[in-house]
C-alpha positions as CSV (number, residue, x, y, z in Angstrom):
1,X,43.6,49.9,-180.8
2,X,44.1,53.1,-178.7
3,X,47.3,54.7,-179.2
4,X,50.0,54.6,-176.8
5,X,50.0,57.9,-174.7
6,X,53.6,59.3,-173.7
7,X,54.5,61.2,-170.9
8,X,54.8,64.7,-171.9
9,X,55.3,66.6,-168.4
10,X,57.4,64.8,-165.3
11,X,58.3,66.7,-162.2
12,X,60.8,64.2,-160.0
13,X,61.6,65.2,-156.1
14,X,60.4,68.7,-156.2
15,X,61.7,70.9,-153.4
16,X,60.9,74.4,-152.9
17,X,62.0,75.8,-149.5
18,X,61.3,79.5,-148.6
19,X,63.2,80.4,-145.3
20,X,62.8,77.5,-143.4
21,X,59.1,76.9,-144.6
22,X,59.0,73.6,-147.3
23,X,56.1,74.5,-149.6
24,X,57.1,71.6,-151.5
25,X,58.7,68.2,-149.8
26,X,59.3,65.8,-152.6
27,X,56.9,66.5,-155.3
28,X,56.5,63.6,-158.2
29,X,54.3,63.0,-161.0
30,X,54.1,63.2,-164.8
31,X,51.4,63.8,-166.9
32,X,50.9,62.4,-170.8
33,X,49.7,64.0,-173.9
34,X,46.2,64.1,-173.7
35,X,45.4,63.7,-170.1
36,X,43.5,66.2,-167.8
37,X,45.4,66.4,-164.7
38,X,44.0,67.7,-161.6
39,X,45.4,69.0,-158.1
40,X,43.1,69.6,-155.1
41,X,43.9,70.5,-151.4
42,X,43.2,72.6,-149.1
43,X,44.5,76.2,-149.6
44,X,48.4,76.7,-149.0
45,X,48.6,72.8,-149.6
46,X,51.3,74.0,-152.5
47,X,49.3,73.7,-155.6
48,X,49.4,77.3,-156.9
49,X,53.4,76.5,-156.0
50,X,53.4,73.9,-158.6
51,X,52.5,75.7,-160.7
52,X,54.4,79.2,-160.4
53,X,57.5,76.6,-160.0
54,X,56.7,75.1,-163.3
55,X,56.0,78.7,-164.9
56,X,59.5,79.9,-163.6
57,X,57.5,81.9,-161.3
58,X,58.9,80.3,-158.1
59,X,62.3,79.3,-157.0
60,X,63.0,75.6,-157.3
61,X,65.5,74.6,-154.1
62,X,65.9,71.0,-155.8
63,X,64.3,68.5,-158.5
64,X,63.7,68.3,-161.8
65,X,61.2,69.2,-164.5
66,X,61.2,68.2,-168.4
67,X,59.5,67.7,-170.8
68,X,59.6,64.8,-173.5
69,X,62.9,63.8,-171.7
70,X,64.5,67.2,-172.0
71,X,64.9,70.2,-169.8
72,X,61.5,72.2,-169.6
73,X,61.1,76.1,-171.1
74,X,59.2,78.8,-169.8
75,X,57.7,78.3,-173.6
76,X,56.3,75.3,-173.1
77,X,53.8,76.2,-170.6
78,X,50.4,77.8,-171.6
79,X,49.3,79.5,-168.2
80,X,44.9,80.6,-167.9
81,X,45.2,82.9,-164.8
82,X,42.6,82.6,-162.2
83,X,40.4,86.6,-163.1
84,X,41.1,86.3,-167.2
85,X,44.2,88.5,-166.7
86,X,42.9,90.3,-169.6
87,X,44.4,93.6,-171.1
88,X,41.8,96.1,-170.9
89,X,42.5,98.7,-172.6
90,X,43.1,96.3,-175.9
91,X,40.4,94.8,-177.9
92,X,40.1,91.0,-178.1
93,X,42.0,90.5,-180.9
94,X,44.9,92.8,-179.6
95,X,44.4,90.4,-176.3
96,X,45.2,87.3,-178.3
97,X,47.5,88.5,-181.2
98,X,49.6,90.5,-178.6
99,X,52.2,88.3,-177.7
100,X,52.4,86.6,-181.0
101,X,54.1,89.6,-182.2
102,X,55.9,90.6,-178.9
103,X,57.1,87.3,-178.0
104,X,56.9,85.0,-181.1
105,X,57.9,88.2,-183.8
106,X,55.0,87.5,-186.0
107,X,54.2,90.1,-188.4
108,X,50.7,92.1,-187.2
109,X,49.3,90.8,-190.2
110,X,50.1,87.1,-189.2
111,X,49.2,87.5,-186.1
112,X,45.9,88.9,-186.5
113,X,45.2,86.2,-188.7
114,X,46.1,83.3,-186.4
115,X,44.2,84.8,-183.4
116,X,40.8,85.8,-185.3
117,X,41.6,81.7,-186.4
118,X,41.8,80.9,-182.4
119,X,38.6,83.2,-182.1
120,X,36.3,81.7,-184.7
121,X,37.3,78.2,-182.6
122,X,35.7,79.7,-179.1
123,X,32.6,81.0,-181.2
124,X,34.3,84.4,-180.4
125,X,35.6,85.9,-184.0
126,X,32.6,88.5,-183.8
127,X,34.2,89.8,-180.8
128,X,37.1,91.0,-182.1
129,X,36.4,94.5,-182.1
130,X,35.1,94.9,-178.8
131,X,36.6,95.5,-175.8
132,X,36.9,92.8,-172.3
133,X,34.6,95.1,-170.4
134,X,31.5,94.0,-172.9
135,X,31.6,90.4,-172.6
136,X,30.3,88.2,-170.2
137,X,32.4,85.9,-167.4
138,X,32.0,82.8,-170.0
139,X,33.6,84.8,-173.0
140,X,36.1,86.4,-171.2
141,X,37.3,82.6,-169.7
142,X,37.3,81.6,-173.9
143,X,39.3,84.6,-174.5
144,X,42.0,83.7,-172.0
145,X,42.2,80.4,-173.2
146,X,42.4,81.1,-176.5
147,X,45.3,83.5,-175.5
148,X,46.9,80.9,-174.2
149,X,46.4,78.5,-176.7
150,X,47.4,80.2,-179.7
151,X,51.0,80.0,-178.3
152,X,51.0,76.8,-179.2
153,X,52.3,75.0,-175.8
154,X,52.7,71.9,-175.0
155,X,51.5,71.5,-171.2
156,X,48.6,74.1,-170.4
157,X,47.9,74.9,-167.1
158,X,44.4,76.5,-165.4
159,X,44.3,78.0,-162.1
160,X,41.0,78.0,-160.9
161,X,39.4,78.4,-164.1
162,X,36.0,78.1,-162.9
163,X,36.0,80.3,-159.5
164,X,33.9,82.9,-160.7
165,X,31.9,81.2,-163.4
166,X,27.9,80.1,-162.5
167,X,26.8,76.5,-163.1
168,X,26.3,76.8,-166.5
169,X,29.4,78.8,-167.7
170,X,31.3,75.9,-165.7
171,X,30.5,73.1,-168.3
172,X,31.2,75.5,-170.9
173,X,34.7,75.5,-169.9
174,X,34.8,71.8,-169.1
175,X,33.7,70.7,-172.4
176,X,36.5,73.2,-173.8
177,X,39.5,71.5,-171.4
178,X,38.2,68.2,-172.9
179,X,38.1,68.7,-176.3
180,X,41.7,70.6,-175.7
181,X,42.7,67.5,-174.6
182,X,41.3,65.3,-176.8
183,X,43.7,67.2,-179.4
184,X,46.6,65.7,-177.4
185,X,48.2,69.1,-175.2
186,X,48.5,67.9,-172.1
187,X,47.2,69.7,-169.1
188,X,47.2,70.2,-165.2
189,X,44.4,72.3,-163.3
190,X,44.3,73.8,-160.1
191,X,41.0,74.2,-158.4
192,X,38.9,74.3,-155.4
193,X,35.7,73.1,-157.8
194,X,35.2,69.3,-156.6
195,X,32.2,69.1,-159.1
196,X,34.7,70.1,-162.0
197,X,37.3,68.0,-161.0
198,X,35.2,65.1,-161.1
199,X,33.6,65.4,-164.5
200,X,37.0,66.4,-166.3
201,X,39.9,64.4,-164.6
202,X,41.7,61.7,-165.4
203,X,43.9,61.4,-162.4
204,X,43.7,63.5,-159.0
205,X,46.8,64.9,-157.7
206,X,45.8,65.6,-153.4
207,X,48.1,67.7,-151.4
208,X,48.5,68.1,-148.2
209,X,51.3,70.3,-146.2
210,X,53.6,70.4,-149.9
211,X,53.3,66.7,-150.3
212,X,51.2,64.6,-152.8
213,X,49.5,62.5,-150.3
214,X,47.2,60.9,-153.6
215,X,48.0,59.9,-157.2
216,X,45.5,58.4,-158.4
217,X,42.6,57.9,-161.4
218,X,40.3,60.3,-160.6
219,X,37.2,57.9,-159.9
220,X,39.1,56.1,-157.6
221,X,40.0,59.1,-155.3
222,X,36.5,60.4,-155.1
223,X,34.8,56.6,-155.0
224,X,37.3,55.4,-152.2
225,X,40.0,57.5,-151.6
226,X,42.6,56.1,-149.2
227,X,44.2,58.8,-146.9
228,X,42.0,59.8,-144.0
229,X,42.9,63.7,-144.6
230,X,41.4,63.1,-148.7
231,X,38.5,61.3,-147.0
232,X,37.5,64.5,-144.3
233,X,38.7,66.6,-147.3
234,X,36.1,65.0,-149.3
235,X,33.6,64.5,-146.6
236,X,33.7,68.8,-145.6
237,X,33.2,69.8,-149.2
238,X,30.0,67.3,-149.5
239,X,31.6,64.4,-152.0
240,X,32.1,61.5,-150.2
């Protein structure tokens, strides 16, 4: 028998109003542990919203967010910045032990040892020594995640994790995000990358105008998706 997922994330009636502009009208969902989430949309549809609002990064006018039932933490979000967001003046391990001793208090020593542990699990330990400017798109994408990752959170978040990656660094990173999941963190993606979307979802969040207009299994919305803007959406990018 497969075991019973929970819901980790929920988001109810989302609201976030700047001026008299509603980026968000009403946003609901919830993701469980272990499932790949994925929003698409045209741009300023509100998905980079979602996820600044879940961050802290954006004021929420109304609605709620928790996790496991309680009130969520900014420390329960893992955030991979679209462009690495890497220090570059610090080597890789600096980059990934950095705010385990800023944030968390570990000890250098401790911290060092847990990122050159998140390292050797990207294939990157050899890299610890060198600096961001030396490695590749691909590594630099690893090294971000693996940043992220050895915070230990519970919902990890990608925006546009794939925008400046070529074909082949692109299912690098989507074998990464599943076997991520298939550890049981729950997380949400952003992305303009229909191809990516379709291999590594299990459900497709579509916005449209600050509104989830689909919330479905993911090869449902791109084998018949139901509202006509999803469908020319779809149809303009060359899926359906």
């Amino acid at each position: 028998m497969h075991r019973k997922k929970t819901i980790m994330l929920e988001v109810e009636n989302l609201y976030c109003i700047l001026g008299t502009n509603k980026v968000l009208s009403g946003i609901s969902f919830s993701i469980a542990d272990g499932e790949i989430t994925t929003m698409i949309g045209k741009s300023g549809s509100g998905k980079t919203t979602i996820i600044r609002a879940l961050c802290g990064l954006e004021n929420i006018s109304h609605g709620k967010i928790c996790i496991n039932g309680k009130k969520a933490r900014h420390g329960d979000y893992g955030l991979v910045q679209q462009g690495y967001c890497l220090f570059d003046h610090m080597t890789i391990l600096k980059n990934v032990s950095y705010a385990l001793q800023v944030v968390r208090k570990f000890s250098m020593k401790s911290a060092n040892s847990m990122a050159l542990d998140m390292l050797a699990q990207f294939g990157l330990k050899d890299k610890a020594t060198a600096y961001p400017s030396s490695l590749s798109g691909g590594q630099k994408q690893r090294v971000a995640i693996a940043r992220t990752l050895v915070m230990n959170p519970k919902i990890l978040l990608f925006d546009e994790p794939t925008s400046a990656l070529d074909p082949e660094m692109t299912s690098d990173v989507i074998d990464i995000v599943k076997n991520i999941a298939s550890q049981g963190i729950a997380i949400l993606i952003v992305t303009h990358d229909l191809v990516m979307a379709q291999k590594v979802s299990d459900r497709i969040l579509f916005l449209e105008h600050g509104k989830i207009v689909e919330n479905r299994p993911a090869e449902d919305f791109f084998s018949d998706p139901c509202s006509e803007c999803a469908k020319s959406f779809l149809k303009n990018a060359a899926i359906f």
